[in-house]
C-alpha positions in Angstrom: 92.0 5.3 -49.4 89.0 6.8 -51.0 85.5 5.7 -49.7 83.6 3.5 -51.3 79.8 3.8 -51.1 76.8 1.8 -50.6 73.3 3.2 -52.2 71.1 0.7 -49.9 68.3 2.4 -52.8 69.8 -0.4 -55.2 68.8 -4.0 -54.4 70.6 -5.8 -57.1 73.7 -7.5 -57.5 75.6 -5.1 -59.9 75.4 -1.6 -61.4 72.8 -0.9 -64.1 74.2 0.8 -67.3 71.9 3.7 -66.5 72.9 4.1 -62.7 73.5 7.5 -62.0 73.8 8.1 -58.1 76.2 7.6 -55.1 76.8 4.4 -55.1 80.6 2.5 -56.3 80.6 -0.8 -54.1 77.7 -3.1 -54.5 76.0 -4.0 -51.3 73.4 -6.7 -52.7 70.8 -4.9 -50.4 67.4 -6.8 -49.8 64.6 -5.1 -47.7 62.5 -7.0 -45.7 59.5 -5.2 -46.3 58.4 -2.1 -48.2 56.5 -0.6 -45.4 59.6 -0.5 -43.1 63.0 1.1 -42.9 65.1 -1.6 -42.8 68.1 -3.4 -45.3 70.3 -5.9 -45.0 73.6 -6.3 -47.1 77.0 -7.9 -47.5 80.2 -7.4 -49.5 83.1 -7.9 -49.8 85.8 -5.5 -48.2 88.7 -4.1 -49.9 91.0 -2.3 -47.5 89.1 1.1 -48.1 86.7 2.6 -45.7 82.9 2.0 -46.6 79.8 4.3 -46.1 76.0 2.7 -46.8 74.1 5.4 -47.3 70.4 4.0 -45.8 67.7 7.0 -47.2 66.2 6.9 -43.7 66.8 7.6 -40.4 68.6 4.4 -38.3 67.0 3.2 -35.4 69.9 0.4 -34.8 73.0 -0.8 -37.1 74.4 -4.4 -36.7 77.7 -5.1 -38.4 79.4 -8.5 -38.4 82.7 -9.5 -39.9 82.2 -12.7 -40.9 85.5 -13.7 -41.7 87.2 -12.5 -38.4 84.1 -13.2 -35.8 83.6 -10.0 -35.2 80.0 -8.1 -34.1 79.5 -4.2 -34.1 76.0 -2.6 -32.7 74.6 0.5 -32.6 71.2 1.8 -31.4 69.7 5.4 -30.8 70.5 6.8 -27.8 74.2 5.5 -28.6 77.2 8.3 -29.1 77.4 8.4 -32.6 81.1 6.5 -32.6 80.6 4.1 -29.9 79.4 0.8 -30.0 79.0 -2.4 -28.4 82.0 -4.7 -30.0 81.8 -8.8 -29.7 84.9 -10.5 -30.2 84.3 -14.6 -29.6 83.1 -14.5 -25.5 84.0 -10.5 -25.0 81.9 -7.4 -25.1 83.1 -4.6 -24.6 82.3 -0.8 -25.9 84.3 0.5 -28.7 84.7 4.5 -28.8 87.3 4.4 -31.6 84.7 5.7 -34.0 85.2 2.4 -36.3 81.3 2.6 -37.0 80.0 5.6 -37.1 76.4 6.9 -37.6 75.6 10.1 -39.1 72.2 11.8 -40.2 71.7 14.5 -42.5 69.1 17.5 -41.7 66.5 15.1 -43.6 67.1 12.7 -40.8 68.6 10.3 -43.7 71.5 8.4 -41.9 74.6 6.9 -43.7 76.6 4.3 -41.8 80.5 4.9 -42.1 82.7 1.7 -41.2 86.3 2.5 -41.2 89.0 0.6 -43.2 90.4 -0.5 -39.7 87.0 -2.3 -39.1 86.0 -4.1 -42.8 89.6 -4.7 -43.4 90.9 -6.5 -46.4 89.1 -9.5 -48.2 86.7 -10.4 -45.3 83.0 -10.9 -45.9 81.1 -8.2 -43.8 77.5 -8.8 -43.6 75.4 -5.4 -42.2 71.6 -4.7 -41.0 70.5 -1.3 -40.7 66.8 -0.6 -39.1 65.0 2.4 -39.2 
């Protein structure tokens, strides 16, 4: 299962002929503002593990699985593999490292959901703020 990536730099709906960077899953990535760090996306998942890389450093990370009902956070101060997990009316904290949060020396984070969390042909919506 290779990785596919999300360049949360491209907020359009398909590749460009001239595309040249990390990106090979289209995240359809809006930003609410230009002044802040902070994108939301969706796609659909294809049994392979999926990585959004953000360009800035994540303050909180929100996943939901909207075909299954399922809701992942993550905020700083968090271990970088454990998260609060909703599941209809449970919480609980998930340490299996499904969503994962790593930063480069930049500070640039990528967001790292595993193929055990998107899953196959669900729609999984995600909001990353910086």
């Amino acid at each position: 299962m290779a990785t596919q990536i999300i360049d949360a730099s491209l907020h359009t709906t398909s590749f460009p002929a001239t595309y040249t960077g990390p990106g090979n899953l289209i995240g359809n990535c809006v930003q609410a503002s230009v002044i802040t760090n902070d994108v939301f996306g969706y796609f659909t998942s294809a049994g392979n593990p999926v990585q959004i890389n953000c360009g800035f450093q994540a303050l909180q990370v929100d996943i939901a699985d909207v075909t299954g009902v399922l809701l992942w956070h993550w905020q700083l101060g968090m271990p970088a593999t454990n998260t609060f997990k909703s599941a209809a009316a449970a919480l609980s904290v998930d340490t299996s490292g499904g969503v994962s949060i790593t930063s480069d020396p930049a500070g640039n984070t990528n967001v790292t959901l595993s193929a055990t969390v998107v899953g196959t042909g669900k729609v999984i919506c995600f909001h990353v703020q910086g």
